[in-house]
VEXDREN-72311 format. One record per residue (C-alpha): residue in one letter; z, x, y. Coordinates in steps of 0.1 Angstrom, whole numbers, plus 2048, in hexadecimal, padded with zeros to 3 digits. Layout:
! VEXDREN-72311
("A" (Z X Y));
...
//
This chain:
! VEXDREN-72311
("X" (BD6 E1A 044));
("X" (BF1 E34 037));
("X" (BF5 E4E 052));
("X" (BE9 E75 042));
("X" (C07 E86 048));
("X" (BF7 EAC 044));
("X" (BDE EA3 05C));
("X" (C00 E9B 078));
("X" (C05 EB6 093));
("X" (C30 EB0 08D));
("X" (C31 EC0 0B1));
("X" (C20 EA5 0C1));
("X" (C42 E8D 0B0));
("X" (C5A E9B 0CB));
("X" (C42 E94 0E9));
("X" (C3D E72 0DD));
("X" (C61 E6E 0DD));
("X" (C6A E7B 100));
("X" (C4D E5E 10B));
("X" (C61 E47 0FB));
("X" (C80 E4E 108));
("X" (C6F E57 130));
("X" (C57 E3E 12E));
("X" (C46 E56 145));
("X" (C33 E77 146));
("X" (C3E E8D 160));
("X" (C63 E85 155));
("X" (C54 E88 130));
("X" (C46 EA9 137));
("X" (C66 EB4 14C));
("X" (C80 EB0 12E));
("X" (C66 EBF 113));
("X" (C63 EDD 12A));
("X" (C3B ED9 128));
("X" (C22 ED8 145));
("X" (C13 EB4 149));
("X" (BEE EBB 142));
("X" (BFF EC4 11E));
("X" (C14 EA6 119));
("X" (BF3 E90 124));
("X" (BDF EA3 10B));
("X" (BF7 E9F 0EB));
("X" (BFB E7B 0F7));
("X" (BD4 E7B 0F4));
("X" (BDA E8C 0D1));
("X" (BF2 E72 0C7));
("X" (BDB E54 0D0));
("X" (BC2 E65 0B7));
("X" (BDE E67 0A0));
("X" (BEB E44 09F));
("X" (BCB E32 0AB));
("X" (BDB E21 0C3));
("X" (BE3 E25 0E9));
("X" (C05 E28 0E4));
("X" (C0F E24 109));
("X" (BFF E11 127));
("X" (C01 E1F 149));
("X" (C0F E07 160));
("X" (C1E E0B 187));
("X" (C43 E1B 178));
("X" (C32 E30 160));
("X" (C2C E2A 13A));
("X" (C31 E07 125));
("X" (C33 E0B 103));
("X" (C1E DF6 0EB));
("X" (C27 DE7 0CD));
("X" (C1A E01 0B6));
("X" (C2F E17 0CC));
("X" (C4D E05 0C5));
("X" (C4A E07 0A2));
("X" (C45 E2A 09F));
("X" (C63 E33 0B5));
("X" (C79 E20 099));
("X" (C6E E37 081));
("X" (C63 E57 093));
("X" (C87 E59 0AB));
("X" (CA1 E54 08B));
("X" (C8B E6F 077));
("X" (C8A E8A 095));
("X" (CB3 E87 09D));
("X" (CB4 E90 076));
("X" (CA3 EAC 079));
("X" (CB2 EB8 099));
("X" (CD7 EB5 085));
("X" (CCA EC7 065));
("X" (CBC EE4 07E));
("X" (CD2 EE5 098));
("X" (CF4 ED7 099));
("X" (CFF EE8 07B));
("X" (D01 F06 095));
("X" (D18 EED 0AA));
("X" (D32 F07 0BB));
("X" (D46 EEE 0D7));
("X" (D52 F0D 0E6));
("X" (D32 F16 0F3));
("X" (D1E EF7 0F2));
("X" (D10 EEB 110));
("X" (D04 EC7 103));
("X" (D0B EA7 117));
("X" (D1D E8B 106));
("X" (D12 E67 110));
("X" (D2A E49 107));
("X" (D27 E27 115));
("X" (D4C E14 11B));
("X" (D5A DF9 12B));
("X" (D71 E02 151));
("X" (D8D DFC 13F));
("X" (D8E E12 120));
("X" (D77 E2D 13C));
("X" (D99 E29 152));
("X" (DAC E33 135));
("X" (D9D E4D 121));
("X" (D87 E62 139));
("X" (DA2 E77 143));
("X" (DA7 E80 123));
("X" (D86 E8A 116));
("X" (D82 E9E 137));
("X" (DA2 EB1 12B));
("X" (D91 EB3 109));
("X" (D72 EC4 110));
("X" (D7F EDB 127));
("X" (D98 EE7 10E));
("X" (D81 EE9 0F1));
("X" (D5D EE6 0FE));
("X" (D5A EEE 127));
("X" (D38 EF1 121));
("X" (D30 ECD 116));
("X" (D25 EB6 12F));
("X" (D36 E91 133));
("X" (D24 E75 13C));
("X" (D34 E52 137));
("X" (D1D E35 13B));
("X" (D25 E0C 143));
("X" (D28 DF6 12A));
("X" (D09 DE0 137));
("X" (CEE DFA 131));
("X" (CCD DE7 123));
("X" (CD4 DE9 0FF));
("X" (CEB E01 0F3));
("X" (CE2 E00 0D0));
("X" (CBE E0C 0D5));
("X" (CCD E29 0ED));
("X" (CE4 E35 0D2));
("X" (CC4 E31 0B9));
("X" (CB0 E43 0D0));
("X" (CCA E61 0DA));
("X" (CCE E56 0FA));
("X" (CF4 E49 0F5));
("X" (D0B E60 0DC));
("X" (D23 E42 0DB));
("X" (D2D E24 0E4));
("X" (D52 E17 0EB));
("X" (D57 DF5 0E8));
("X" (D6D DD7 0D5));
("X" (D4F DC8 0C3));
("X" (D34 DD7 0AD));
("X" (D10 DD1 0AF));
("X" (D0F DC0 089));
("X" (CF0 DD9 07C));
("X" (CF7 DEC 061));
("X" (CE2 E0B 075));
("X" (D05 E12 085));
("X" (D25 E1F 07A));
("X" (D47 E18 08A));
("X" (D67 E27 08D));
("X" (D88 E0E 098));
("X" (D96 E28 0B2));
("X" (DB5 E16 0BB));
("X" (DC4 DF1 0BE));
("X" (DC5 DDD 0E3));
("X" (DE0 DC9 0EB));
("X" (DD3 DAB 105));
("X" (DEE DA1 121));
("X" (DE8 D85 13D));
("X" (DF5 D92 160));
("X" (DFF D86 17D));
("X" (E16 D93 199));
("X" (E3A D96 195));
("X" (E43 D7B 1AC));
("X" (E29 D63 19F));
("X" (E36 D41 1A7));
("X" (E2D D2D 18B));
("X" (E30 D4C 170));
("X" (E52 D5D 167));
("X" (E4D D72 147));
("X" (E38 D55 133));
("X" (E1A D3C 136));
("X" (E11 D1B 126));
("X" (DF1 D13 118));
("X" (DEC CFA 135));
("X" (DF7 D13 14D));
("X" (DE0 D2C 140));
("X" (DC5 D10 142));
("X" (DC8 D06 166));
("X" (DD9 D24 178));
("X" (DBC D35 18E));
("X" (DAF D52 177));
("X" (D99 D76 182));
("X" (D83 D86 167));
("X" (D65 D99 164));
("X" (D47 D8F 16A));
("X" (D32 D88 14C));
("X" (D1D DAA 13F));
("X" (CFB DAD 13A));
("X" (CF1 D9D 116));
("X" (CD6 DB6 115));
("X" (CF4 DCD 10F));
("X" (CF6 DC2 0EA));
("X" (CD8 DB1 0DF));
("X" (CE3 DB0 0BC));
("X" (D03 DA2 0C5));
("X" (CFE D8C 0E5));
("X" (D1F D8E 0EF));
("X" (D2A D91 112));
("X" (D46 D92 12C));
("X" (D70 D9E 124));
("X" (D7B DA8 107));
("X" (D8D D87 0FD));
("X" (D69 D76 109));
("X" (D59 D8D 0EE));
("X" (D70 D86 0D0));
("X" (D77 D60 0D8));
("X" (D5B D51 0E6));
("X" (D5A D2C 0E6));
("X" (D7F D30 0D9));
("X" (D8A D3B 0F9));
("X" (DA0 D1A 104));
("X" (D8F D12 12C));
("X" (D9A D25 14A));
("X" (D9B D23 172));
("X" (D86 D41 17B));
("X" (D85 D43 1A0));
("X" (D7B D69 1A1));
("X" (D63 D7E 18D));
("X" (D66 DA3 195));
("X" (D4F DC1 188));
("X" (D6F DD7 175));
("X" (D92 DD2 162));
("X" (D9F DEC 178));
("X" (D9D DD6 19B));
("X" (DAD DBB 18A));
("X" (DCF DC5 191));
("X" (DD1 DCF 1AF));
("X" (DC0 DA9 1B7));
("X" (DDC D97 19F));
("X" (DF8 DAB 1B7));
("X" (DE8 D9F 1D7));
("X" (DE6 D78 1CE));
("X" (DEE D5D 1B4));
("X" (DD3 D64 19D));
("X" (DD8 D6E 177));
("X" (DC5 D84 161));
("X" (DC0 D89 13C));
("X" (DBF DB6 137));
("X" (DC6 DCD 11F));
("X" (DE8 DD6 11E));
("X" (DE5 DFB 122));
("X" (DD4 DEE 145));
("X" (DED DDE 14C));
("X" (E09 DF3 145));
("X" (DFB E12 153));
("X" (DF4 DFF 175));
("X" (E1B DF5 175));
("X" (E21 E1C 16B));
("X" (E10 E24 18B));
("X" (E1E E0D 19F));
("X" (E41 E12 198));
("X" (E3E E37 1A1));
("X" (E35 E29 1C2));
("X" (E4A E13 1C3));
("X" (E33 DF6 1CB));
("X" (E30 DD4 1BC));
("X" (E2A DD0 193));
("X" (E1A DB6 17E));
("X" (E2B DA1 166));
("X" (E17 DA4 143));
("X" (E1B D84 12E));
("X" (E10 D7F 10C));
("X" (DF3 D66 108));
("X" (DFA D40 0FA));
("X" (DE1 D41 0E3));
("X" (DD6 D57 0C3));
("X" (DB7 D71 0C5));
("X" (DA6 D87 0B3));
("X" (DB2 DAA 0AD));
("X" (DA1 DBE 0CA));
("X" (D96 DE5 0BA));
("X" (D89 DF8 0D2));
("X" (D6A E0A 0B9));
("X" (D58 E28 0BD));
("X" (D34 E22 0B6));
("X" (D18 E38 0AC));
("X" (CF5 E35 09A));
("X" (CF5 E40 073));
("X" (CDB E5A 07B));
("X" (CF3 E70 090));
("X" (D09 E6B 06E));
("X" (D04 E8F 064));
("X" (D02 E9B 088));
("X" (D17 EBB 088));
("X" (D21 EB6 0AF));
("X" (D24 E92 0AA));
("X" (D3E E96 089));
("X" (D54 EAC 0A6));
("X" (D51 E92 0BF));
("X" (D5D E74 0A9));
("X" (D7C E8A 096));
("X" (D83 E92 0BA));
("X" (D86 E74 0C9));
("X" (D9E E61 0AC));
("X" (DB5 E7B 0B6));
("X" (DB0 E79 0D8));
("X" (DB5 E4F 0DA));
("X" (DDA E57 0CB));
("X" (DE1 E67 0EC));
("X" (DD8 E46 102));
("X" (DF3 E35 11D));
("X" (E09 E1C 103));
//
């Protein structure tokens, strides 16, 4: 049955949002500003609406049902639309005090957080920062659902619902301490193969559904491609890996810039540097994207954020 649009309260769309995104109605009712009694009462008004229960009360708080679901894939694109059209056009960074949410992996975090800090406190010291893991439950419905402004990462998510920006190339080095006793400036193929290895360990796939893909960055982009390796350590960042490789015989595939700026470091106090070798093999071209959802597109804020940050990744560690 086609929904009567004149006979739809549009106030109640918001509330029905915040459920979705709280998934409980204290915290609903807490973000909207509302009392609770009045979040119950237009999620009673939105039952009538959509004849449907719309959410289950369970132990942790609300479970969405299907018809739920459904809505939310309709209702959340149309409200951010709305909220760009009516708001951001007032976008003044100066005196903003919005918080920016992007999800990254360690590495490219280790990198570029110092320079967005210095960013934002130049041009916006109002704006609040908040950079998220890489293994959040499925970044592409948070960056649908505006709970993620962007995502950082070297592969896409393959829907057409998102946009992408190639921020900069990434160079990929294997390490291993400078006085590596097999290892002096290159590595076979066989070395490579049977040499104990450290990498991370594998991510969440739940952080890209639509993708699947898991673990480094060469993992990502080469898959079952990837000729075998020893791995004898799996560690939870990119930026514990070198100080590992220095303390033993292990190697490491990292980005460069890692590398380099580890050795950068290290030479300023004087303590021991990594050799970076270049890999035996061919890969992919790793991009480091910035990621967004095409109904931000528009987004006044948002445009400033992205012509921002291509400037800003020209000032990263070479």
């Amino acid at each position: 049955m086609q929904l009567n649009l004149r006979a739809l309260d549009l106030n109640l769309l918001p509330v029905f949002d915040a459920l979705m995104r709280e998934q409980h109605l204290s915290r609903a009712a807490e973000q909207l500003a509302m009392s609770q009694p009045a979040v119950s009462n237009a999620l009673k008004r939105l039952r009538q609406t959509f004849n449907d229960d719309l959410f289950v009360r369970t132990a942790k708080g609300l479970k969405p049902t299907t018809r739920a679901q459904e809505l939310q894939q309709a209702i959340q694109p149309a409200l951010r639309l709305i909220q760009a059209g009516c708001i951001e056009s007032n976008f003044d960074p100066g005196s903003s005090e919005q918080t920016l949410q992007i999800s990254l992996n360690s590495a490219t975090e280790y990198l570029i957080a110092p320079l967005i800090h210095k960013w934002l406190q130049a041009e916006a010291p109002n704006i609040k920062l908040q950079l998220q893991p890489d293994y959040l439950d499925d970044i592409p419905a948070q960056l649908k659902e505006g709970r993620l402004d962007f995502a950082l990462d070297y592969v896409g998510f393959g829907d057409q619902q998102f946009q992408s920006l190639v921020m900069s190339e990434e160079d990929l080095v294997i390490i291993c301490r400078a006085d590596h006793p097999q290892l002096n400036g290159k590595i076979t193929l066989k070395q490579f193969e049977t040499l104990p290895q450290v990498s991370l360990t594998p991510r969440s796939s739940l952080a890209h559904k639509q993708s699947h893909l898991r673990g480094t960055p060469i993992e990502q982009l080469m898959g079952k491609d990837l000729p075998s390796r020893n791995l004898t350590m799996l560690v939870s960042s990119f930026v514990s890996i070198p100080s590992i490789i220095t303390q033993s015989d292990l190697i490491a595939i990292v980005p460069k810039r890692i590398a380099q700026n580890f050795n950068r470091r290290q030479q300023a106090n004087k303590e021991a540097t990594l050799q970076c070798i270049a890999l035996p093999f061919s890969y992919p071209k790793v991009c480091i994207q910035l990621l967004w959802h095409k109904s931000r597109e528009h987004d006044t804020a948002h445009q400033w954020v992205r012509e921002r940050m291509t400037k800003l990744i020209q000032f990263l560690p070479e």
